[in-house]
Residue frames relative to the residue before (quaternion, step in Angstrom):
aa qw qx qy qz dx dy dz
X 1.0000 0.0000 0.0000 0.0000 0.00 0.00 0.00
X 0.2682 -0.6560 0.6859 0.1653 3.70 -0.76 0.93
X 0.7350 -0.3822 0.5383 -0.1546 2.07 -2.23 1.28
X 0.0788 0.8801 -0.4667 -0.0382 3.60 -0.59 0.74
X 0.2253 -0.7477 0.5849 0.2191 4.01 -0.12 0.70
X 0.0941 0.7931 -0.6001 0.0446 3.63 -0.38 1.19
X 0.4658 -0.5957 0.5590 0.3402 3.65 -1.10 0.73
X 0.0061 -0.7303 0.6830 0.0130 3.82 -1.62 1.16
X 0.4225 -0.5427 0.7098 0.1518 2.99 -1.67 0.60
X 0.0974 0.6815 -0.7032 0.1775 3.91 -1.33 1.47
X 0.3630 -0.6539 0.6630 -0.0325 2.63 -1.35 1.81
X 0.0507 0.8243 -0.5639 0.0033 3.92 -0.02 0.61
X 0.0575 0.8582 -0.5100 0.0090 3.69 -0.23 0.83
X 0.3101 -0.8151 0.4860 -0.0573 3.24 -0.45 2.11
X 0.5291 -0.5092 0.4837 0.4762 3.78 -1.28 0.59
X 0.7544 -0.4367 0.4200 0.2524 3.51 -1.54 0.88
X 0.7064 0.4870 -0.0583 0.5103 3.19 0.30 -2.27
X 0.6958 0.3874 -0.2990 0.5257 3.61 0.14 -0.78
X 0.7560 0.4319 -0.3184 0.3748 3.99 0.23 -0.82
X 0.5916 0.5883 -0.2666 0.4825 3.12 1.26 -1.28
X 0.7907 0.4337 -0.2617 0.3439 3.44 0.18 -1.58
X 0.8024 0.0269 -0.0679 0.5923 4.01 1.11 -0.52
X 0.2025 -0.8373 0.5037 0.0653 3.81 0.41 1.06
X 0.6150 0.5207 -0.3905 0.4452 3.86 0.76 -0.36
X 0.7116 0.2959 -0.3320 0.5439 3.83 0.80 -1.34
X 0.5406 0.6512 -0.4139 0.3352 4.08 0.50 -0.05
X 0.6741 0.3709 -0.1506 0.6208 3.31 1.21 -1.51
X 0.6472 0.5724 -0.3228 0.3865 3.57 1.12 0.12
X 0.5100 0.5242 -0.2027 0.6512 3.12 1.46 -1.16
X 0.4628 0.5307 -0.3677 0.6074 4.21 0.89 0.42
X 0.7624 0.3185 -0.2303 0.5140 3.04 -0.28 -1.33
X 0.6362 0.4816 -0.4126 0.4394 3.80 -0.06 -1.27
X 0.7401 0.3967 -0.4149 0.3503 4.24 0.44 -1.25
X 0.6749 0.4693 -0.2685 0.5021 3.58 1.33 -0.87
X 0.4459 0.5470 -0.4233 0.5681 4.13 0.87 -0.17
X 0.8599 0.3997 -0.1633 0.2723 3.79 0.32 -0.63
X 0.5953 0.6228 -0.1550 0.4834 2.57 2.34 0.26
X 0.3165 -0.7045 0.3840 0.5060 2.13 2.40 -0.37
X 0.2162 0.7372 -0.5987 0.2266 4.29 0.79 0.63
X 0.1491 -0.5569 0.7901 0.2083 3.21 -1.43 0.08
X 0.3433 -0.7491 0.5556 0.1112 3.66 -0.89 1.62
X 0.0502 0.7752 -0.6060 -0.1712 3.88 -0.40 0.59
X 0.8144 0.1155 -0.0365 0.5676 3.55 0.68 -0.27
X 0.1328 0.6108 -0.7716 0.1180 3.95 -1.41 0.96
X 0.2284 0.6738 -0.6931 0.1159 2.58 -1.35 0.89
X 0.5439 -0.7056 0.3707 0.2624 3.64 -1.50 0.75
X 0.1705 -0.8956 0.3992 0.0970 3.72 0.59 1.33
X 0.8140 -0.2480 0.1353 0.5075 3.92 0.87 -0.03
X 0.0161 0.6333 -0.7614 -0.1377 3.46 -1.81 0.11
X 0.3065 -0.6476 0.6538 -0.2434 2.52 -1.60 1.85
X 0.1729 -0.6029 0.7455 0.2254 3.74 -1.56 0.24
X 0.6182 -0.6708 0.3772 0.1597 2.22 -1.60 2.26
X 0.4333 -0.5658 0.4574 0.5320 4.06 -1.01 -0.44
X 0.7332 0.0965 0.0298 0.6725 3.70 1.34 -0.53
X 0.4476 -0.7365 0.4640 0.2049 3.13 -1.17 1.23
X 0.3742 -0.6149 0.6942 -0.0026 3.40 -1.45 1.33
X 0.8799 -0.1885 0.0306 0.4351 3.36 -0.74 1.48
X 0.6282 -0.7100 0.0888 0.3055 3.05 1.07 0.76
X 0.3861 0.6385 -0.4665 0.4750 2.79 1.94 1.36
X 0.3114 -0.6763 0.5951 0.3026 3.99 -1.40 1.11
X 0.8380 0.3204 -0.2914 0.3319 3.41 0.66 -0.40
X 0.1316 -0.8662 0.4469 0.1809 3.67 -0.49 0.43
X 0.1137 -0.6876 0.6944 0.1789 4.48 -1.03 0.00
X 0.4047 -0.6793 0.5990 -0.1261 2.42 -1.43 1.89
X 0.1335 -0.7734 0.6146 -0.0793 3.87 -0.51 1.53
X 0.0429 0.7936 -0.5997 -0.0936 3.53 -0.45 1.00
X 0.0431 -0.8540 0.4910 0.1668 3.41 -1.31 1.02
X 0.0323 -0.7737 0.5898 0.2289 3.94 -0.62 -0.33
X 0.0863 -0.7749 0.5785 -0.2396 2.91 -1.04 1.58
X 0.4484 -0.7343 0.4885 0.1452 3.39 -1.38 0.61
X 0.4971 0.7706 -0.3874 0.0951 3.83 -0.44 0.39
X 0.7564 -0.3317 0.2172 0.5202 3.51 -1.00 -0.30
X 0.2311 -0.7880 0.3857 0.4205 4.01 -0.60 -0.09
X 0.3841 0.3987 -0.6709 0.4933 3.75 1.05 0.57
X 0.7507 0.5170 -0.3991 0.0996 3.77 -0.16 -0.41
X 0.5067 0.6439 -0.3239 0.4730 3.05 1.95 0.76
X 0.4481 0.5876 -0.4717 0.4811 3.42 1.64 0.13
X 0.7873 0.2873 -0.3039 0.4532 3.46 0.73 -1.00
X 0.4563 0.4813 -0.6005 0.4467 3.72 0.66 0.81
X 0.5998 0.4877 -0.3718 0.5140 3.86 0.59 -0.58
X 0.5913 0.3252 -0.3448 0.6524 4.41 0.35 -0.90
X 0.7681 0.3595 -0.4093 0.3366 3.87 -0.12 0.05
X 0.6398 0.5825 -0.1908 0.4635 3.30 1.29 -0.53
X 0.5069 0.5674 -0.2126 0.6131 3.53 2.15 -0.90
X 0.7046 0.4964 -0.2781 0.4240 3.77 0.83 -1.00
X 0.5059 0.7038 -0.2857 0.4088 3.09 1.45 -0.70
X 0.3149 -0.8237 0.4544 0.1259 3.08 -1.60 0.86
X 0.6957 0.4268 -0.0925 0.5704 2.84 1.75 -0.80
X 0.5284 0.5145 -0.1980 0.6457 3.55 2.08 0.40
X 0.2216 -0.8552 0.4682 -0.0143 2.69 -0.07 1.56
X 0.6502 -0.4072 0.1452 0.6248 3.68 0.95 -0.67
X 0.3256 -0.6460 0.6874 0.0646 4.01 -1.36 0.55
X 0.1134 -0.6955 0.7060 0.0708 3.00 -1.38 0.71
X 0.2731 -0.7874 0.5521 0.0251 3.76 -0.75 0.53
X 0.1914 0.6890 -0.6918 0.1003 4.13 -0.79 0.53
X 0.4984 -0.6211 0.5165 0.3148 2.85 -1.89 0.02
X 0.1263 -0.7619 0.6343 0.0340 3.63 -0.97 0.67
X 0.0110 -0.7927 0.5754 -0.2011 3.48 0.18 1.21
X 0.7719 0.4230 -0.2421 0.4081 3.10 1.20 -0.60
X 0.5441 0.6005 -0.3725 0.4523 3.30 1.13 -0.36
X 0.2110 -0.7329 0.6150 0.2003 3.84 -0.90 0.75
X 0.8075 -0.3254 0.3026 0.3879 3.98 -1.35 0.22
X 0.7455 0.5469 -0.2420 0.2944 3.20 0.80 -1.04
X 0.5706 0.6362 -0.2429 0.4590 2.91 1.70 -1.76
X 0.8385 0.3842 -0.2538 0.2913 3.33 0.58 -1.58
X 0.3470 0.7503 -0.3887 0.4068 3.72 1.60 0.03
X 0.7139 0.3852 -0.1249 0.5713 3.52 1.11 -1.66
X 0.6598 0.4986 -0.5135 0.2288 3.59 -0.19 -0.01
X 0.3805 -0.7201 0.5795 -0.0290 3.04 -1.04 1.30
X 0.3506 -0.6567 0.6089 0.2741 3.91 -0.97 0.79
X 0.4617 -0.7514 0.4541 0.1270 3.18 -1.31 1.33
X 0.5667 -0.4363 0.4175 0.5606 4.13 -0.93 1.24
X 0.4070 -0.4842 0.7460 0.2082 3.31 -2.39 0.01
X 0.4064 -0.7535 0.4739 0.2064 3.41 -0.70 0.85
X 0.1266 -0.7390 0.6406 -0.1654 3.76 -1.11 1.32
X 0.5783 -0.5362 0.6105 -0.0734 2.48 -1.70 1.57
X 0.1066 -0.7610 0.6379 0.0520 3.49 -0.69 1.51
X 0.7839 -0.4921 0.2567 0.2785 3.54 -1.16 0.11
X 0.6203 0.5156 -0.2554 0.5330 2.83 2.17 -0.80
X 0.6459 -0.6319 0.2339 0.3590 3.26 1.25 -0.32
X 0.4422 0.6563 -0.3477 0.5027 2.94 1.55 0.43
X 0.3274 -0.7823 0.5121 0.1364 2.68 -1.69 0.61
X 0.0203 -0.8367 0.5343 -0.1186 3.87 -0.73 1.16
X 0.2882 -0.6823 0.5789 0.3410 3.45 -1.28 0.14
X 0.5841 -0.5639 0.4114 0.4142 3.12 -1.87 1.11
X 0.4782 -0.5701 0.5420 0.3907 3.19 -1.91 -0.35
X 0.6303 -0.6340 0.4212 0.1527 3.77 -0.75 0.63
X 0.0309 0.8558 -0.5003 -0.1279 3.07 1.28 -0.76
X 0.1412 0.7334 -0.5932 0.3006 3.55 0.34 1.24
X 0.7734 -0.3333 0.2338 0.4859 3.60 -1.02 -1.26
X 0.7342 0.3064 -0.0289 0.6051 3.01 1.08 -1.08
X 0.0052 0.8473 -0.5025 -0.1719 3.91 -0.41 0.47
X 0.4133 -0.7793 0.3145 0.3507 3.24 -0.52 1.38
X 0.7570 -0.3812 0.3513 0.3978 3.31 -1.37 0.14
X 0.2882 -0.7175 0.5376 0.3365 4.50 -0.67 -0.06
X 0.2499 -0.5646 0.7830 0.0757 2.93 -1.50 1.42
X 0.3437 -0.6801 0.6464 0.0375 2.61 -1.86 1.67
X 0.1597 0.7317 -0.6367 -0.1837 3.56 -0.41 -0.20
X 0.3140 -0.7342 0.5690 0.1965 3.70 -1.28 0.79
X 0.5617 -0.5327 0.5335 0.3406 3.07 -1.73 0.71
X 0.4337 -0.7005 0.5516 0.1304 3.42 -1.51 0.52
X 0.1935 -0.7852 0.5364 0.2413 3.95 0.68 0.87
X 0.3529 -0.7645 0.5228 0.1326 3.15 -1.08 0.99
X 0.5049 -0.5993 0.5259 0.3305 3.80 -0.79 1.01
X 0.1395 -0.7778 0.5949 0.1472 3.85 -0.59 0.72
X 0.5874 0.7043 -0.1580 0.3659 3.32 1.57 -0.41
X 0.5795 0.5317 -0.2750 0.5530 2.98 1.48 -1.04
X 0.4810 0.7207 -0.3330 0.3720 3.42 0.41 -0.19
């Protein structure tokens, strides 16, 4: 039975405190889980920190490490049992992205978190990168108290 090398997409979410405080051995401690799979690494990069919605090993906050990579697909179970053994890996999430080409995955940007203005709406923040995207409103739905 052959063997396929398929391109994946990996969400790897890392303790805050631990990424923040020394980004090189974090984004390293990556490479080293995906180097042992024998991965070819086409893309890492540090994609955000966020507060979690619920705390994971008793951390509230959490940095997010997206990677895309090449490799066997039994060799993604033992990126997940490495990623569990971990201490500073909190959990990963792995698909395939076969479809995505080099370019696409160069440009992808980590989408605003969604906030609550005062008036009661709902909107995403602006980024304040290069380019700020445009605001999505989304409206509240008044609820029929009557129908009840």
């Amino acid at each position: 039975m052959a063997i396929h090398n398929r391109q994946y997409e990996a969400m790897f979410l890392l303790n805050a405190g631990y990424a923040s405080g020394n980004w090189e051995a974090a984004k390293g401690e990556v490479e080293h889980i995906l180097h042992r799979a024998n991965a070819e690494i086409l893309h890492l990069r540090k994609w955000d920190e966020r507060r979690l919605a619920f705390q994971i090993k008793s951390n509230k906050r959490g940095t997010y490490v997206l990677a895309f990579f090449r490799c066997d697909g039994p060799k993604v179970a033992g990126i997940e049992r490495d990623v569990a053994l971990s201490e500073n890996i909190l959990r990963v999430l792995v698909i395939k992205a076969d479809h995505l080409a080099l370019k696409d995955i160069e440009n992808m940007m980590p989408q605003q978190p969604i906030a609550e203005d005062h008036s009661g709406r709902l909107h995403r923040r602006s980024g304040g990168g290069e380019r700020a995207p445009e605001r999505e409103v989304l409206e509240e739905i008044p609820m029929d108290t009557d129908a009840r």
